[in-house]
N, C-alpha and C positions, 0 to 999 in steps of 0.2 A: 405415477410420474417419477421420472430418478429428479435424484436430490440434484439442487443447486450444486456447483463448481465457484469456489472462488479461490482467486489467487490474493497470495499474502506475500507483500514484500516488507522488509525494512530498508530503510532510508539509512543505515550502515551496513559495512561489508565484515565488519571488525570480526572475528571468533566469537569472542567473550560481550559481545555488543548488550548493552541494558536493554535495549530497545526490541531485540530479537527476541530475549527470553516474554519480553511485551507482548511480542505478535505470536509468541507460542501461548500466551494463557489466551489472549483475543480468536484466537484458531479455536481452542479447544471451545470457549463459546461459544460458536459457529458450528463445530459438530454437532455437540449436544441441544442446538436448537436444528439441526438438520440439514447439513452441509456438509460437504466433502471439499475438505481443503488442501490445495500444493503449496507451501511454501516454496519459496523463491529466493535464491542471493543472488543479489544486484554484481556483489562480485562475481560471479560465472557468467557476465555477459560484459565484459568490457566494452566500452565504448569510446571515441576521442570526444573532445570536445565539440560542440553541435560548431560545427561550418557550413555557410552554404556554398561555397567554393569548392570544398571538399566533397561535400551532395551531389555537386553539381558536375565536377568530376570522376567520383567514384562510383555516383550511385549510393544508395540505403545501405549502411556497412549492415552483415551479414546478424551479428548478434542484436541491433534494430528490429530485425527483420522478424528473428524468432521471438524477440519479444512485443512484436507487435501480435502474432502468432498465438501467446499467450495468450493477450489480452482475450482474442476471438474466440478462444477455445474455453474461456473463462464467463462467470455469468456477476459477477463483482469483485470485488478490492478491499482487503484488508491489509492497513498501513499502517507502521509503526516509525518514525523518524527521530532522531535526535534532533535538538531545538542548535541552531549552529547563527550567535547572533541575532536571536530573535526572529529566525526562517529555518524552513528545512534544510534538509543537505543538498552538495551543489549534485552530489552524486545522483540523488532523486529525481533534480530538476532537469539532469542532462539526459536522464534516462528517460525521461516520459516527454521530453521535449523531442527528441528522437524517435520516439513512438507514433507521437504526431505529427511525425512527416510522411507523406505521400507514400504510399503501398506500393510497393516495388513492380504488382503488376501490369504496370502500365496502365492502370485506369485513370490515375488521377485524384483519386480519392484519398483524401486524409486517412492516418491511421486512426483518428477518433473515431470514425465511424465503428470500430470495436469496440469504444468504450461507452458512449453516448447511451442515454440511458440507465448505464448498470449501477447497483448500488455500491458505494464505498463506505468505508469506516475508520477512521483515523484517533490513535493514541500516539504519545509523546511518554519517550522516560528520561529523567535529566537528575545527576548527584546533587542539582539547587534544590535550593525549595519552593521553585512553583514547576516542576517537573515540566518544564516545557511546553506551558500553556500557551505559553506569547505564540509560538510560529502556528500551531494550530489553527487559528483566523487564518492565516497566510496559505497552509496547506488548504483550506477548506476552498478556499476563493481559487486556487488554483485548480483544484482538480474538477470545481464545478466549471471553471472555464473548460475543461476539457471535455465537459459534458457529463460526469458522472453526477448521479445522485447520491451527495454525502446524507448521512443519516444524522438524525442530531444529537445520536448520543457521541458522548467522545471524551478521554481520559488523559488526562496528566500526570503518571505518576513522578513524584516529588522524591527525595533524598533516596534514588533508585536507586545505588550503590549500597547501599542496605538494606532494600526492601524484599531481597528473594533469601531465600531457603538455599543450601547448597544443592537442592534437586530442583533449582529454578522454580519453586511456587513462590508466591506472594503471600507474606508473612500476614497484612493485614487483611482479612476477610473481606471486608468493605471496599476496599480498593481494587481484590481480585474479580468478585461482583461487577465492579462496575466496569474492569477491562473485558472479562468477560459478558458483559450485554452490551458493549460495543458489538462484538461478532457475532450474539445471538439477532440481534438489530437488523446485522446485514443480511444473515442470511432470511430472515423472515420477509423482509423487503425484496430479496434478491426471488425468494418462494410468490409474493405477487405481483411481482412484474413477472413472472414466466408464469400467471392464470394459475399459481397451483399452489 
C-alpha cells in the first residue's frame, strides 16, 4: 500500500516564520513514521476576506478552489500556527473557512467533505513562555468542527526565538521528540484509517 499524503500548513506566511521551521521538524516526524509530506504556504494562495456577497457573486475564488483540492488529494494535516491573542491566525481561519464553502462543482456539497475524517496534528511556537498553548484548545475545537480527527498529542514550543539551531533543528531533544511525535501520530493514524 503507498504511504499516506499529508499536507502541512502554517498558520504564518512570514519567510523566517518560528512556526514553519515547527512544521518542518513535525513533517520530518511524519516521514520517518511513514508519510510523504507537501508543505504548503498559505501565502501562495491568497484569499479576500470570507464574504458571502462576494461567494455569492463571484463564485468560490479560484485559489479556494485549489486549496480545497488539496485538501482531497491529501489523506491528513499537519499544522503549525502562531498563538495571535490567545487564537490562531486570522490568516488560517480565513483559509479553511473558505475551504469549507460549497465545491465549485455544482453539487452542493461542502468542501469538508475532503477533510471529514482525516487525521490532524497541531503545534504552536511563540517567543512567550507557554509557546502558544492557550490557542491550541481553540485550534483543536475548530478543526474538529471541521470534521477532522485531531490526535491528542500536540506541542507548544515556548521561548521559540531561541529554541532552533541556525540549520533550524531544535536545540532541546525533548521538545524536538515531542514535535516530532506529533507528525509520527498523524501519520500512523492517517496509516489506519486507510486499513493499512
Amino acid at each position: 500500500m503507498s504511504k499516506p499524503r499529508l499536507l502541512a500548513l502554517s498558520g504564518s506566511a512570514r519567510r523566517d516564520s518560528l512556526n514553519r521551521k515547527v512544521l518542518a521538524v513535525m513533517a520530518r516526524g511524519a516521514e520517518v513514521a511513514g508519510a510523504e509530506v507537501r508543505v504548503v504556504s498559505l501565502g501562495d494562495y491568497p484569499l479576500p476576506l470570507y464574504d458571502g456577497d462576494l461567494e455569492d457573486g463571484q463564485g468560490l475564488p479560484d485559489n479556494a478552489a485549489r486549496l480545497q483540492q488539496l485538501f482531497a488529494d491529501h489523506d491528513g494535516l499537519l499544522l503549525a500556527s502562531p498563538e495571535y491573542n490567545g487564537f490562531f491566525t486570522p490568516l488560517l481561519k480565513n483559509a479553511l473557512d473558505w475551504v469549507s464553502r460549497p465545491l465549485p462543482d455544482g453539487s452542493g456539497r461542502p468542501g469538508t467533505v475532503h477533510v471529514r475524517g482525516k487525521p490532524a496534528g497541531i503545534t504552536a511556537a511563540s517567543p512567550g513562555g507557554l509557546g502558544g498553548i492557550r490557542s491550541l484548545q481553540h485550534t483543536r475545537q475548530y478543526l474538529a468542527n471541521l470534521g477532522f480527527l485531531v490526535v491528542p498529542e500536540q506541542m507548544g514550543v515556548s521561548q521559540a526565538d531561541k529554541a532552533f539551531t541556525d540549520a533550524g533543528e531544535l536545540r532541546d531533544e525533548g521538545v524536538r521528540k515531542a514535535v516530532e511525535g506529533v507528525g509520527a501520530a498523524v501519520a500512523r493514524l492517517a496509516m489506519a484509517v486507510r486499513g493499512g
